[in-house]
N, C-alpha and C positions, 0 to 999 in steps of 0.2 A: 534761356529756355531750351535750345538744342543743347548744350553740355549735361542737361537733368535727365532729357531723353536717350541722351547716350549711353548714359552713365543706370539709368534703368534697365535698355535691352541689353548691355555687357552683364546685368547682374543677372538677371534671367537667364542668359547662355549659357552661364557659369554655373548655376543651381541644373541646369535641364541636362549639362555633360556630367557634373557627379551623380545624379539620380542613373543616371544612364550606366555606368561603369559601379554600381551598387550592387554587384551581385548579379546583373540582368545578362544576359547569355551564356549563366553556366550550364555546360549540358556533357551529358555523355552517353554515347552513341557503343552498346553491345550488341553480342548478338546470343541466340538459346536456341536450343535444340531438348524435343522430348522423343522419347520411343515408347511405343508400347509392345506388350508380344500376345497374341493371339492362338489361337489353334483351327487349324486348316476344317474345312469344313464341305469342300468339293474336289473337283479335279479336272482339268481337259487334258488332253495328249491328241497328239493326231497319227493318223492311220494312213497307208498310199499303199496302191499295189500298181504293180507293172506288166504288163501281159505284151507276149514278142509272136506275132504270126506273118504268112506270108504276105496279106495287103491288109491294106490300115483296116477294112471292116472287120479282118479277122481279129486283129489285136484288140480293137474297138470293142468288138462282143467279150471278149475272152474280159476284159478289164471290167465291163459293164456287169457281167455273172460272177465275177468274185466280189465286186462293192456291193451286187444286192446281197450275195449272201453273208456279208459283214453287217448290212444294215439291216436287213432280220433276225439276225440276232442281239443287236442292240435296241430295236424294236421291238420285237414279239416275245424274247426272253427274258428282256430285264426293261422295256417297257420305258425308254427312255422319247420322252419328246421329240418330234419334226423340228422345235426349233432347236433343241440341243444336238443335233446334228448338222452339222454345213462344210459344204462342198468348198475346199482353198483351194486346187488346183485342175485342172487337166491338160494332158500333153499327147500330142502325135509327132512323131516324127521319125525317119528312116534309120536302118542299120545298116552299119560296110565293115567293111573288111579290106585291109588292105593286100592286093596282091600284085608281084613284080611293080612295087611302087605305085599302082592304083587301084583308086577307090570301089568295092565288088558292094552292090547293092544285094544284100541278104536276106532281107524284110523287112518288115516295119514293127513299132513300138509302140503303147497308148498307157498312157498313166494316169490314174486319178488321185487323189488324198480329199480328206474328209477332218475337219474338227469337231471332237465329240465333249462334248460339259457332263459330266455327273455328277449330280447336285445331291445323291448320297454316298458320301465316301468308304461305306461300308461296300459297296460295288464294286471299287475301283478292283480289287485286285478278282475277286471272281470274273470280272466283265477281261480282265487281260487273259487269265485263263481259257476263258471260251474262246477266245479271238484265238489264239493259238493253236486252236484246232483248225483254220483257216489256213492251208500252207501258201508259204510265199510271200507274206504281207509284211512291211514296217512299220512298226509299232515307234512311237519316238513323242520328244519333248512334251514328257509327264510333269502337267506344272499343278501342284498343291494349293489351295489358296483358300479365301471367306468370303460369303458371300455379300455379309453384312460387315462392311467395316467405318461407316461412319460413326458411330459412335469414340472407336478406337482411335480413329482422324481427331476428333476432338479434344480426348484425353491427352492425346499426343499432343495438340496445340496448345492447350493450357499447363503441361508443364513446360512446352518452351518460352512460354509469358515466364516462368517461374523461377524458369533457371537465367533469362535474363533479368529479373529485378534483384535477383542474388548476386549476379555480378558485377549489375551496377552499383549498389549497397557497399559491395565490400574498395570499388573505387573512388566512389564516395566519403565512406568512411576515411582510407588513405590519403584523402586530400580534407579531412578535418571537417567534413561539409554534411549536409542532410540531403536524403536523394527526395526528388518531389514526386509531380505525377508525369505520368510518359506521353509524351508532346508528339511521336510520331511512333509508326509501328507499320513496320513491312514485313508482309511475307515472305519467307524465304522458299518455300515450297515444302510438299508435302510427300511422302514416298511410302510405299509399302513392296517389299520383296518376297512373291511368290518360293514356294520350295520347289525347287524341280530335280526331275529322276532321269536323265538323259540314258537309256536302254541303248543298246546299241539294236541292230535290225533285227526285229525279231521273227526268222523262221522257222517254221512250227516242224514238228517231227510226224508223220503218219502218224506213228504210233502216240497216243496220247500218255501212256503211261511211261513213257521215256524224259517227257518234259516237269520237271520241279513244279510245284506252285507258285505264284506270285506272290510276293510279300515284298511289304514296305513300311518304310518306321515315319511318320508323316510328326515332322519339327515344326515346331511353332515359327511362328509371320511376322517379320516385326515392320510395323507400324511406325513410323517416324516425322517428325514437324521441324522447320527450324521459323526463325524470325529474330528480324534487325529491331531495334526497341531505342529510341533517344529519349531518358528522361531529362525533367531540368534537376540543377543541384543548385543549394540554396544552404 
């Protein structure tokens, strides 16, 4: 009676490790990437001015009456929102001079900058214009971009599914096999790269008719997905 039961569960073992080694853990593990390219549809850049007087109030005021008059005209002329304006920095702090090896205090310093969004990019280059009538101020990191990009996030995701089942397919095929359905699926991340216009500082001329116009050639955004994809193969 025990040599029938032996001789049963070794037959069973034996059936349970060929089912097992029948194809069961073929897999193969790509990876896919999609882009999309879009066209810019807004813009920020940011703006700083630096004012130098005898004691800090001075510099302080001197800084405070050229940011309003930068921010009335982003205001009142081109009518841009309180939230699309915000304050990224301010700074005080003294000026010297070095003489016979030391330090000669000569005034003080106060600086502010300001991030400005324009959400019609038909602005952008009048709004730099006007600003250049403002002497003394820099102008800096013009970055192009959309407002609406998930849709384009998406497009982008589904062809990185796309372009991973293509490559799984063709390692598949190379190994004689059929690819199945996809058992795991990681994100790889998602990315979109602004265009930007790095200006060097821009100081304005008194005269206005001495200063060019502002122009700019605004390139398309591209949009990108990647993603890790294990299908089985069979």
């Amino acid at each position: 009676m025990r040599k029938t039961i032996v001789l049963v569960l070794a037959s069973v073992l034996l059936l349970a490790g060929c089912q097992s080694t029948d194809g069961a853990g073929r897999t193969v593990t790509v990876s896919g990437s999609g882009e999309v390219s879009i066209s810019p549809d807004m813009a920020t850049f940011s703006v700083s001015v630096e004012e130098t007087g005898e004691t800090t109030a001075q510099a302080q005021e001197a800084a405070n009456v050229k940011m309003a008059q930068i921010c009335a005209i982003l205001q009142e002329e081109f009518l841009l929102d309180d939230d699309d304006i915000r304050t990224t920095g301010m700074s005080l702090y003294p000026q010297y001079r070095y003489e016979d090896g030391a330090q000669v205090l000569t005034g003080q310093a106060a600086g502010q900058s300001i991030s400005v969004t324009v959400h019609d990019l038909d602005q952008l280059a009048p709004i730099v214009d006007r600003l250049s009538s403002v002497s003394g101020i820099s102008l800096s990191s013009i970055s192009l971009d959309a407002q609406d990009k998930e849709a384009s996030l998406s497009e982008a995701r589904l062809e990185a599914i796309a372009d991973a089942s293509a490559r799984a397919a063709d390692y598949a095929g190379a190994a004689g096999l059929t690819l199945g359905e996809a058992l795991v699926i990681q994100e790889g991340g998602s990315y979109y790269g602004a265009n930007r216009i790095q200006p060097a500082a821009l100081y304005a001329a008194a005269d206005e008719s001495a200063s060019a116009k502002a122009s700019f050639h605004a390139g398309d955004i591209t949009v990108s997905a990647s993603v890790n994809v294990t299908f089985e193969m069979h």
